[in-house]
DRENGUDO-707832 format. One line per 2 residues: number of its first residue (from 1); their letters; for each residue x, y, z of C-alpha. Coordinates in Angstrom, 2 decimals. Layout:
<atoms>
NUM	A	X/Y/Z ~ ...
</atoms>
This chain:
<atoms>
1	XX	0.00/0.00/0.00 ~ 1.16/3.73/-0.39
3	XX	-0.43/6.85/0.31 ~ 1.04/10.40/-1.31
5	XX	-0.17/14.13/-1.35 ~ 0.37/16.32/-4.54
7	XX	-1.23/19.74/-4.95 ~ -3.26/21.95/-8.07
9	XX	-5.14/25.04/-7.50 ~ -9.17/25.17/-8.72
11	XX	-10.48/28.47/-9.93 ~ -13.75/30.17/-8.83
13	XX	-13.66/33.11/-10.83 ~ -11.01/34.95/-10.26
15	XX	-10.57/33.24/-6.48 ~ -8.20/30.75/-6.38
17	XX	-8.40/27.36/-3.65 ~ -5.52/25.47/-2.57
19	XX	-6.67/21.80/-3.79 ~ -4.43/18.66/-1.88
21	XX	-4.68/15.29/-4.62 ~ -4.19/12.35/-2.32
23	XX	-3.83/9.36/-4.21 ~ -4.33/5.94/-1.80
25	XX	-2.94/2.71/-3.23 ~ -4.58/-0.27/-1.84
27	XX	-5.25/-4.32/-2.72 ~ -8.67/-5.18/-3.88
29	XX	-10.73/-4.91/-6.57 ~ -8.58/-3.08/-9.28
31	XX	-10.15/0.04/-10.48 ~ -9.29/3.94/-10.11
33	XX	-12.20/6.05/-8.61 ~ -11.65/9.47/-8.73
35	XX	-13.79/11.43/-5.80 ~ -14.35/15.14/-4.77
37	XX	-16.79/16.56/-7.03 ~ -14.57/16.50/-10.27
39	XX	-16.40/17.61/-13.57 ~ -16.30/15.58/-16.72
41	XX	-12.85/16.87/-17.98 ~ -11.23/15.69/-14.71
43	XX	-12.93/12.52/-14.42 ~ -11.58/11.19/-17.78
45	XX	-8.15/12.56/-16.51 ~ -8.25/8.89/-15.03
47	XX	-7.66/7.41/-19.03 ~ -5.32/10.96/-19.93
49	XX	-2.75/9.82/-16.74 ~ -2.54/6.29/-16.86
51	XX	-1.17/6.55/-20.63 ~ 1.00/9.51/-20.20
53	XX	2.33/7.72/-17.45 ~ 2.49/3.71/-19.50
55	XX	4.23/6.17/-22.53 ~ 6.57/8.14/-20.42
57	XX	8.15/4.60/-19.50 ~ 6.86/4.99/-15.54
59	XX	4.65/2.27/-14.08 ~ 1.58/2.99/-13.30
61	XX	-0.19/0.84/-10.72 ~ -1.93/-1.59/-12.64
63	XX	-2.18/-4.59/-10.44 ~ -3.57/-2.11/-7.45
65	XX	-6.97/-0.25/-6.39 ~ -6.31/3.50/-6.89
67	XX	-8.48/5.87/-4.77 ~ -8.06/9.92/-5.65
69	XX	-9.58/11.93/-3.54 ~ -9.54/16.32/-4.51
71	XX	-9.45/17.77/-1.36 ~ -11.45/19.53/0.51
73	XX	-14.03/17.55/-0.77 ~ -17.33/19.29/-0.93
75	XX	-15.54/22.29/-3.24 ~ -17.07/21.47/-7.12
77	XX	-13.62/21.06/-8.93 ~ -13.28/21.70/-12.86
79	XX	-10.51/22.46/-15.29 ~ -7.93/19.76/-17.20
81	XX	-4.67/21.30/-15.52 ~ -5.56/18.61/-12.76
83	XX	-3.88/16.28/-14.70 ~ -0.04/16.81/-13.55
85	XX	-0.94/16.56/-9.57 ~ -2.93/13.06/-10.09
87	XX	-0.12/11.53/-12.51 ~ 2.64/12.91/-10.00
89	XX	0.15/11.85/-7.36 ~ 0.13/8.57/-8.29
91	XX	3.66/7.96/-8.90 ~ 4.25/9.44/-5.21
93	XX	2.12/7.09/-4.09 ~ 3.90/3.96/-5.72
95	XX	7.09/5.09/-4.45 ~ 8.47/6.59/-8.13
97	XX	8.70/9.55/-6.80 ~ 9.97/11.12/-3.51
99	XX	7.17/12.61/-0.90 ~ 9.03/15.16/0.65
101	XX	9.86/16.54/-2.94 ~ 6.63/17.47/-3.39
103	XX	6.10/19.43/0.31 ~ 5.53/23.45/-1.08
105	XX	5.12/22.32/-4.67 ~ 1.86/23.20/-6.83
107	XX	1.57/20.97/-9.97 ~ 0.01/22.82/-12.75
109	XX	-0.88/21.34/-16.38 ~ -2.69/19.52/-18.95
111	XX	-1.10/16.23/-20.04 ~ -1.47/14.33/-23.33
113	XX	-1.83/10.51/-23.92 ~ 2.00/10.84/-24.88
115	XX	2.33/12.32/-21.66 ~ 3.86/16.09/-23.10
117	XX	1.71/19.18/-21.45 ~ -0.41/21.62/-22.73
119	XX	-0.80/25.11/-21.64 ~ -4.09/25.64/-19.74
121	XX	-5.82/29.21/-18.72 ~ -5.33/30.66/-15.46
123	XX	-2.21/30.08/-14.63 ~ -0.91/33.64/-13.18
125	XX	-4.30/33.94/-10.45 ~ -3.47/30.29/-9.47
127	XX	0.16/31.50/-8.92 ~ -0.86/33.97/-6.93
129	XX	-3.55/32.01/-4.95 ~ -0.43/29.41/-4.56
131	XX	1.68/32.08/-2.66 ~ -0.94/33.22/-0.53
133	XX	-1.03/29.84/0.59 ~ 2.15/29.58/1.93
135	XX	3.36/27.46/-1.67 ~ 6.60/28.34/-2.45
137	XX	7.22/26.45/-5.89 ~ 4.78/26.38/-8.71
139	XX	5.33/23.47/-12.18 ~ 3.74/24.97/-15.25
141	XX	3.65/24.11/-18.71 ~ 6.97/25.88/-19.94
143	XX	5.26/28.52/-22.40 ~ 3.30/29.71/-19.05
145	XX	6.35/30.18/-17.17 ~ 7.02/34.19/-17.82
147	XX	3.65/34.16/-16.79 ~ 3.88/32.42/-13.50
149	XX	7.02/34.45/-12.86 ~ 5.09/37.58/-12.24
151	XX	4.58/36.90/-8.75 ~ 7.55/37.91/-6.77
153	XX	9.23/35.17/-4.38 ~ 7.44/32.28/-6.12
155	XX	10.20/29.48/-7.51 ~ 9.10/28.73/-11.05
157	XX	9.58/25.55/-13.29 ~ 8.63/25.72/-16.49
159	XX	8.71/21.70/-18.20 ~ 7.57/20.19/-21.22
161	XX	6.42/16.82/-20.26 ~ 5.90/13.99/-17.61
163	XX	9.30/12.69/-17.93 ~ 11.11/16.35/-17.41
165	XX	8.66/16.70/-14.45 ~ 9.39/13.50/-12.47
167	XX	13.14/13.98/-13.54 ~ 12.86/17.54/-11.48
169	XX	11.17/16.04/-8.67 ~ 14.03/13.17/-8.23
171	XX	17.21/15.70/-8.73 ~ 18.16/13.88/-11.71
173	XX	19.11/15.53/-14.94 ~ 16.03/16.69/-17.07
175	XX	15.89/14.72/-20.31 ~ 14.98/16.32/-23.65
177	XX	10.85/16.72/-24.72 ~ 9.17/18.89/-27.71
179	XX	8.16/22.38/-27.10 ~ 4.77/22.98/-26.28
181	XX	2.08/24.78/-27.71 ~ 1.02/27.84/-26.41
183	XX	-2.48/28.50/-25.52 ~ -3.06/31.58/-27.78
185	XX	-1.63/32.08/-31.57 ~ -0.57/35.13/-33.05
187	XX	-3.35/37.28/-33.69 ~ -4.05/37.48/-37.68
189	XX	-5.43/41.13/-37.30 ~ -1.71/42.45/-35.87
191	XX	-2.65/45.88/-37.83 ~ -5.74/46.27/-35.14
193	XX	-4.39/44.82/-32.27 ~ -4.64/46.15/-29.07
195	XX	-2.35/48.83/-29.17 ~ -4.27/50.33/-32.47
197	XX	-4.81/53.38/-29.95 ~ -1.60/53.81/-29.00
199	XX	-0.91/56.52/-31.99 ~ -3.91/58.54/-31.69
201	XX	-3.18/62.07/-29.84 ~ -5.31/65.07/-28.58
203	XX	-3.21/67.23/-30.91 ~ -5.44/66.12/-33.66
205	XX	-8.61/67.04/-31.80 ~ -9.92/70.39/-32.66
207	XX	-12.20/72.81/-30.92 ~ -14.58/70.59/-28.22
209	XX	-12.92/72.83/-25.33 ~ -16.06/71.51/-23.18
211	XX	-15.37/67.89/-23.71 ~ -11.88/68.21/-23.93
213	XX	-11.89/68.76/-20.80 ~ -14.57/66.51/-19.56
215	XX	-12.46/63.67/-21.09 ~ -9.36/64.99/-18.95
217	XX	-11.85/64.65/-15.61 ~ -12.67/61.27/-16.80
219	XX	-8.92/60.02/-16.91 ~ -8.00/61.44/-13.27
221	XX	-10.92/60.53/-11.19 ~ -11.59/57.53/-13.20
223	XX	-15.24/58.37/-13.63 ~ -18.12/57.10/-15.77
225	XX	-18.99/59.26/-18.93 ~ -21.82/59.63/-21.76
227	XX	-21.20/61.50/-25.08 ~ -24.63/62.26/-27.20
229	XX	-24.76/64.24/-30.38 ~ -25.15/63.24/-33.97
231	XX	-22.95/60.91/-36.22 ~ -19.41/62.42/-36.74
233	XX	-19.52/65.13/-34.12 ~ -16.05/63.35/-32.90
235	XX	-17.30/60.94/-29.75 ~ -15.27/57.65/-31.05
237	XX	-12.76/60.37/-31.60 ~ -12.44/61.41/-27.97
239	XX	-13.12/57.93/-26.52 ~ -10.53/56.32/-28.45
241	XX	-7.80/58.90/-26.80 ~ -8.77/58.47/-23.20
243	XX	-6.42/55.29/-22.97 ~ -3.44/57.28/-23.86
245	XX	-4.28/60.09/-20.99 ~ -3.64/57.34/-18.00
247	XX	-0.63/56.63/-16.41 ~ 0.99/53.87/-17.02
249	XX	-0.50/50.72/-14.71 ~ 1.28/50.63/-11.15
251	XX	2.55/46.89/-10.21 ~ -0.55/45.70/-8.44
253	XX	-2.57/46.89/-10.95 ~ -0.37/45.12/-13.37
255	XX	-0.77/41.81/-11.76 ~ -4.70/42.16/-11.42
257	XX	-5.37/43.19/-14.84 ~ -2.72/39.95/-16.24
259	XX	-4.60/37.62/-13.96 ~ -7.53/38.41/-15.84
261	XX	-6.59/38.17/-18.91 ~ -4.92/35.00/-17.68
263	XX	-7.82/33.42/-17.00 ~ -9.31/34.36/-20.47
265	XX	-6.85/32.74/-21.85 ~ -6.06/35.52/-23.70
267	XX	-1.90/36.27/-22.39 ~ 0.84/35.58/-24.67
269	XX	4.12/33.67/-24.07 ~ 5.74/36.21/-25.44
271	XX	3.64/38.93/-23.48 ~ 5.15/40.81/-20.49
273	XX	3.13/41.81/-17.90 ~ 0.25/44.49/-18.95
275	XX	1.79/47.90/-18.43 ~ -0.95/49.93/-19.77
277	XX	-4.56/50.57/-19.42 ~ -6.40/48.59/-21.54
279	XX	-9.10/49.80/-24.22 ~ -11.75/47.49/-24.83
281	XX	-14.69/48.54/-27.45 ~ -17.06/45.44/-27.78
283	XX	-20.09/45.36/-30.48 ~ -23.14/46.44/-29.97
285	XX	-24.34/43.26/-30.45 ~ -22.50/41.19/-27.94
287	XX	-24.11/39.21/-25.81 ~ -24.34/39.23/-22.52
289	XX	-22.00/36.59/-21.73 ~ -19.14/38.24/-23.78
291	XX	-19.64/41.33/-21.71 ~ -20.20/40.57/-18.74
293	XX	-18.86/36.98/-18.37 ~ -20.31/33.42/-17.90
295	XX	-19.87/31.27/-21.00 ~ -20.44/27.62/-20.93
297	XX	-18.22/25.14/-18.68 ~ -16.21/27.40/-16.85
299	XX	-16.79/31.00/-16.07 ~ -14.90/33.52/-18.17
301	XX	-14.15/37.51/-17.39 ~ -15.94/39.33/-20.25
303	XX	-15.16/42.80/-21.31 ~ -16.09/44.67/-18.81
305	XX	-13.36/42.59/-16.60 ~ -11.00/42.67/-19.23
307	XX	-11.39/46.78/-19.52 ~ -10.39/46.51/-15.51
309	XX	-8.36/49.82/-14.34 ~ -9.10/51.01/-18.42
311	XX	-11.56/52.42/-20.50 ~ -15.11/50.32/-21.86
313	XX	-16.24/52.07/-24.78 ~ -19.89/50.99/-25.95
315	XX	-20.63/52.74/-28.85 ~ -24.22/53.05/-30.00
317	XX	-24.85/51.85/-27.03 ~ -28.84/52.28/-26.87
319	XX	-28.59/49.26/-30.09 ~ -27.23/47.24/-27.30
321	XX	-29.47/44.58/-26.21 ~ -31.94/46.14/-23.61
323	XX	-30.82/42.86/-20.73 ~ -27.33/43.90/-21.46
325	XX	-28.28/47.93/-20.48 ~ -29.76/46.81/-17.09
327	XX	-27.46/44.70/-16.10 ~ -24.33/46.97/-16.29
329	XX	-26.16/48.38/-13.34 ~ -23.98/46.57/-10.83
331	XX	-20.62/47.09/-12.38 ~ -21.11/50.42/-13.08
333	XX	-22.06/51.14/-9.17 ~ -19.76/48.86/-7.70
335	XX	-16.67/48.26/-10.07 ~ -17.40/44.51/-10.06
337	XX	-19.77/41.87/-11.91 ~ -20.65/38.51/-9.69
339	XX	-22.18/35.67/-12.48 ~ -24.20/32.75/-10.30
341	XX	-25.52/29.71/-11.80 ~ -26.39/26.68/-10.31
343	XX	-23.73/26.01/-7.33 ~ -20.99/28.30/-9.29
345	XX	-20.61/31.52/-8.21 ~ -17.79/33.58/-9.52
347	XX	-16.86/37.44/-9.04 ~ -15.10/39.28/-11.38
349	XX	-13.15/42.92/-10.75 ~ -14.69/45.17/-13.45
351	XX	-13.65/49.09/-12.33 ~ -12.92/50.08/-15.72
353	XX	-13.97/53.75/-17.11 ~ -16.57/53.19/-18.84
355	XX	-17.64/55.47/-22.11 ~ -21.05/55.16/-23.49
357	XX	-21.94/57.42/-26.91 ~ -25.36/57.12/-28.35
359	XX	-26.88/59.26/-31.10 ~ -30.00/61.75/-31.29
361	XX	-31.94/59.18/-32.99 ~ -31.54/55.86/-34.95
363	XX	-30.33/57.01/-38.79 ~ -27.94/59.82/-36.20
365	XX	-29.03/63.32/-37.64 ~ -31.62/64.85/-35.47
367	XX	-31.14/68.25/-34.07 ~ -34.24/69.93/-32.21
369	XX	-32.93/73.21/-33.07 ~ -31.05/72.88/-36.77
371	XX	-33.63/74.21/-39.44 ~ -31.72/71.92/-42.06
373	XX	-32.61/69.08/-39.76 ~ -32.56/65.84/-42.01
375	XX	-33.69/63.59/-39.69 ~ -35.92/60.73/-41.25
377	XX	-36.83/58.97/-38.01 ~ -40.07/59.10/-37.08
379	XX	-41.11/60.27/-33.36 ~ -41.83/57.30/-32.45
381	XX	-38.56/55.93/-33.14 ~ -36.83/58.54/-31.56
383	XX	-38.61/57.63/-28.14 ~ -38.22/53.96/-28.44
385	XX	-34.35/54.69/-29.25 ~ -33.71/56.98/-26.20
387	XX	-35.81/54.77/-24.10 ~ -33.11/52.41/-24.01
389	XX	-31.14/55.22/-21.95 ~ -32.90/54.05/-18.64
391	XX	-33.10/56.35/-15.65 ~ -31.24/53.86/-13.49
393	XX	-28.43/53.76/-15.76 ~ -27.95/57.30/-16.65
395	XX	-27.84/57.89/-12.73 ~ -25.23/55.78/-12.15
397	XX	-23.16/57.97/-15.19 ~ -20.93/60.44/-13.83
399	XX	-20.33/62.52/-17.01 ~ -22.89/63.90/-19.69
401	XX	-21.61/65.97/-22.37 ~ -23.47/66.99/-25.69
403	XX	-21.45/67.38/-28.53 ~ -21.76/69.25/-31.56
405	XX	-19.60/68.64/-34.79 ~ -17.14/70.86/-34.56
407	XX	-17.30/74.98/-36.00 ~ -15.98/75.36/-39.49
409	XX	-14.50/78.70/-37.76 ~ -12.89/77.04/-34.79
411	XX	-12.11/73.80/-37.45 ~ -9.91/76.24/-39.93
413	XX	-8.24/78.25/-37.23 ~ -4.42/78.39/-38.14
415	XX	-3.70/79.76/-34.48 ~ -5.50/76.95/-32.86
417	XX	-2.98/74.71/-30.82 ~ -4.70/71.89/-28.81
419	XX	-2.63/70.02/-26.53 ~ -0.82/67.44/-26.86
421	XX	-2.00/64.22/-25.09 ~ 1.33/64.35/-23.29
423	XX	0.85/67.23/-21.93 ~ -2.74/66.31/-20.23
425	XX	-1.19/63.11/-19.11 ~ 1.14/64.98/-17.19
427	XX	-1.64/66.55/-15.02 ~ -3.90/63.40/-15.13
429	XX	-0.85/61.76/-13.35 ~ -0.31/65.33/-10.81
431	XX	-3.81/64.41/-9.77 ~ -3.97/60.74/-9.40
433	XX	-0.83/60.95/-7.29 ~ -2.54/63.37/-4.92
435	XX	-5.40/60.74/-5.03 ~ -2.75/58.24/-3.52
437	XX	-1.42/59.90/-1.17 ~ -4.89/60.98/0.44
439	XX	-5.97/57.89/0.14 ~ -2.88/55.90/1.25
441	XX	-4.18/54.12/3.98 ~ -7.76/52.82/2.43
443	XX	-8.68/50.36/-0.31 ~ -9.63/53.06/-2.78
445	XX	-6.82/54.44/-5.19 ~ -8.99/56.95/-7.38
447	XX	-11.93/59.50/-6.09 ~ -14.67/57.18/-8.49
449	XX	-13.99/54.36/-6.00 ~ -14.55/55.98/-2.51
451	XX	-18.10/55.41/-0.84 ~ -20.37/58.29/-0.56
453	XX	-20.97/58.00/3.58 ~ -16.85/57.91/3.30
455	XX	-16.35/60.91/1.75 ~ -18.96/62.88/3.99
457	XX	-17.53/61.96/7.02 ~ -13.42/62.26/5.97
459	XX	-13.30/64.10/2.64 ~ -16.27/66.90/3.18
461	XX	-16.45/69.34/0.61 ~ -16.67/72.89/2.70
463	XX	-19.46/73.88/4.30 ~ -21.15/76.57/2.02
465	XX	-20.22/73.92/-1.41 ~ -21.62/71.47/0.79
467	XX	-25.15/73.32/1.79 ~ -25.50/74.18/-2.09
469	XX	-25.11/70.53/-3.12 ~ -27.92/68.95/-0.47
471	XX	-30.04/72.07/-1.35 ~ -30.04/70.75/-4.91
473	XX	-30.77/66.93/-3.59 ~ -33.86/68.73/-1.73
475	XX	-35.24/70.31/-4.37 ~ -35.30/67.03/-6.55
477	XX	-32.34/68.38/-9.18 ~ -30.12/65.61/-7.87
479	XX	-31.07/62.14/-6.49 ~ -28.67/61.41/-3.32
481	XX	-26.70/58.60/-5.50 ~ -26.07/61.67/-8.11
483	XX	-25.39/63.94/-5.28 ~ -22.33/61.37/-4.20
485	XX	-21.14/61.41/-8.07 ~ -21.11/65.57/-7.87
487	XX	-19.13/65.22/-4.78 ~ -16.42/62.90/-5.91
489	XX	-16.17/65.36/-9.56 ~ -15.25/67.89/-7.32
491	XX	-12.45/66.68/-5.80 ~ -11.05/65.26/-9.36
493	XX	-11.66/68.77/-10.45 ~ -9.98/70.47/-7.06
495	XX	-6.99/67.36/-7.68 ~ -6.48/68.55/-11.26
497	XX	-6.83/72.56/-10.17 ~ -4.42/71.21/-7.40
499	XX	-7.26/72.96/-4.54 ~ -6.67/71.72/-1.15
501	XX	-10.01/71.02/-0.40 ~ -13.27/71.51/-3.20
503	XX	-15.41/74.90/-2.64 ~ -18.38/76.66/-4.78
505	XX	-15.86/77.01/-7.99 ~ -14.88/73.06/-8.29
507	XX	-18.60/72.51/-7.13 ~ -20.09/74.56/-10.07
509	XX	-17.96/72.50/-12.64 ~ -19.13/69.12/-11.08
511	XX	-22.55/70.11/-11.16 ~ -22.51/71.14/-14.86
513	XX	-20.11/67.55/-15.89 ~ -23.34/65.73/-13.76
515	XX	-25.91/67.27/-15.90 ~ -24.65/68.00/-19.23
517	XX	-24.59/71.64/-18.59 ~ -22.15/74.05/-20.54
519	XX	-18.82/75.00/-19.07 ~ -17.88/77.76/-18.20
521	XX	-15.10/79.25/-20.26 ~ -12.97/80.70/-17.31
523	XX	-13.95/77.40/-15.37 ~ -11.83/75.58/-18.33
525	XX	-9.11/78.72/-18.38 ~ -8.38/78.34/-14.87
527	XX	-8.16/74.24/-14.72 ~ -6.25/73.82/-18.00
529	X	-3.82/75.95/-17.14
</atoms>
């Protein structure tokens, strides 16, 4: 008889459990019975192992009665990358390989009948969930091993097969194996990758002083924001530039955003960890799954996790499926999306910006007060279109601007010099840093992420802005969730203004970003200095 312990990690979402594969060798009726709620890709691991393990030239226990049990037990269990901890399991077990070498050790991979591995999603949050464990070695397929090597003080060893892996485990020297296959290819659309964006600068944005600097808000708070106005006024134009007017991604925000995109399975071998913000601009018609996650099998992040600490741009969004509207409700309040189904239930981190445009009206010409209005959508269409803009959403919006395509006067001015996106980056950063540094010893990093009660009690605006913005709750101008919104604009706008604490100034420009009012032109004078 033999007993051994190996250990995996199982995903739930993006929270990762600390799984122990004991593997009991015993006489009796010969048979291998794999228990602790495994789903149907780890129970036919039983067939995958026993002929990596015949055709890597190890024994496996034929002549015995194998019991696995995936421990703790009542945890539902899913995922191929089980496979390396029950084959090394089961070697333990018969003695092939030494117990104490696999004390600290998390066994990570996908094994073929040949017994080579395969690259399997998820490998940097099971990393991490490894360390925070008290693991201090992680086995991955070799193309994943960059990947795994993002988390500081972990020991990494990337392999190629079976073979390579017990030769590791018994200090001997590791013998020779193909390379293995990464989990994603190269993209075929390289020319619109992800960094498509990364070219596009303010400088070519002219006139739109309002939004301009509405978009600048957006990037140092971190705030939701809605452009309206009809087809080519410029709102792709603006939203596609918001990515470049962030900082570049500090280390923990680095990790979080990889993980993600980790367990989409969508990180490179030959990717680095994620340095910059990411810019995601799904269809309109996406489904609900693809934004906000689910998918069958396993849960996958959808875009709204995969914008995380970046920009979500849905464009035309009231053609957007009207389930899909209502339920950004709860990432766009509380910067994360939880899918449940059956006995799964899996939370995703999903504070991204996010940028909705939308037009007048379906066909994108109307103008109430243009006399060459060329509309030809009915009323009725009109309504149904901007009934998709539901109150609930739109409250939970931070930003409203209107835009209007862009003076031929202001278009054709040869002394017009917009700024740079450099430039605007430079205070974007000023402000976020402040943002740090006030909030240094909390959970929040940007003013769109601190709770309302919060603010009030620590971060007050003073106490005439403060009268002026419950007087407009009172009157029914602001609901108290917009009220909260208004309060954290004006500290983005006192941060970028580089106020000590917001008054009546930094609360008028709030108030008109909450409700789509113009600016001010010495309000824009004095904070784009």
């Amino acid at each position: 008889m033999g007993f051994a312990t190996a250990r995996t990690i199982s995903l739930t979402g993006a929270t990762g459990h600390l799984i122990d594969v004991q593997v009991d060798l015993a006489h009796g009726v010969v048979a291998t019975s794999l228990v602790g709620r495994p789903d149907a890709s780890i129970n036919e691991s039983r067939d995958r192992c026993r002929a990596a393990v015949t055709n890597s030239d190890l024994e496996w226990p034929s002549t015995r009665r194998v019991t696995i049990l995936l421990s703790p037990a009542d945890l539902p269990k899913r995922g191929s990358h089980f496979d390396l901890a029950i084959a090394v399991g089961v070697l333990a077990a018969a003695g092939k390989v030494p117990r104490r070498a696999l004390d600290g050790v998390v066994l990570v991979g996908e094994l073929t009948l040949d017994g080579r591995l395969r690259a399997v999603p998820g490998v940097l949050p099971m990393t991490m969930a490894a360390q925070a464990r008290g693991m201090w070695c992680v086995v991955v397929p070799e193309p994943q091993a960059g990947e795994a090597a993002m988390v500081a003080g972990m020991t990494v060893v990337g392999v190629r097969s079976l073979r390579q892996v017990v030769a590791h485990l018994r200090g001997q020297e590791i013998p020779e194996a193909p390379p293995v296959e990464p989990i994603a290819s190269t993209s075929l659309l390289s020319w619109r990758g992800d960094h498509r964006t990364a070219d596009l600068d303010m400088v070519d944005v002219l006139g739109m002083a309002d939004a301009r600097y509405a978009l600048e808000v957006t990037a140092a708070g971190g705030h939701h924001l809605m452009l309206s106005g009809p087809k080519g006024a410029g709102k792709t134009t603006l939203a596609e530039r918001l990515p470049g007017l962030l900082p570049d991604l500090s280390l923990e925000e680095s990790l979080e955003l990889s993980a993600i995109h980790s367990l989409a399975g969508g990180l490179s071998p030959d990717q680095a960890m994620i340095t910059r913000p990411p810019f995601r601009a799904p269809h309109h018609s996406a489904t609900k799954a693809s934004l906000l996650g689910g998918g069958t099998g396993r849960v996958r992040p959808g875009e709204v996790s995969r914008a995380h600490t970046g920009a979500l741009f849905l464009d035309e969004f009231p053609l957007f499926n009207a389930d899909i509207i209502e339920a950004l409700r709860q990432p766009l309040e509380s910067g994360e999306v939880t899918i449940a189904r059956g006995e799964e239930s899996a939370t995703f981190p999903a504070r991204a910006m996010v940028v909705i445009a939308c037009n007048p009206c379906p066909c994108g010409d109307y103008h109430p007060t243009d006399r060459d209005n060329r509309c030809t959508c009915s009323e009725v269409r009109r309504r149904d279109y901007r009934r998709k803009l539901s109150g609930p959403i739109t409250d939970r919006i931070d930003i409203t601007r209107h835009i209007d395509p862009v003076p031929p006067h202001e278009a054709r001015d040869p002394l017009a010099r917009p700024e740079p996106t450099a430039t605007i980056r430079e205070r974007v950063t000023a402000a976020r840093e402040r943002q740090l540094r006030r909030y240094a010893d909390t959970p929040w990093r940007l003013n769109a992420d601190v709770p309302g009660p919060t603010l009030l009690g620590r971060w007050p605006l003073i106490e005439e802005a403060a009268r002026m913005l419950q007087d407009r709750v009172y009157a029914g101008a602001l609901t108290h969730r917009g009220a909260t919104r208004v309060h954290r604009l004006a500290w983005t706008v006192a941060d970028l203004g580089q106020v000590h604490r917001p008054g009546l100034d930094e609360l008028d420009v709030a108030v008109r970003l909450r409700t789509g009012e113009p600016l001010l032109v010495h309000s824009l004078l004095v904070d784009t200095r």
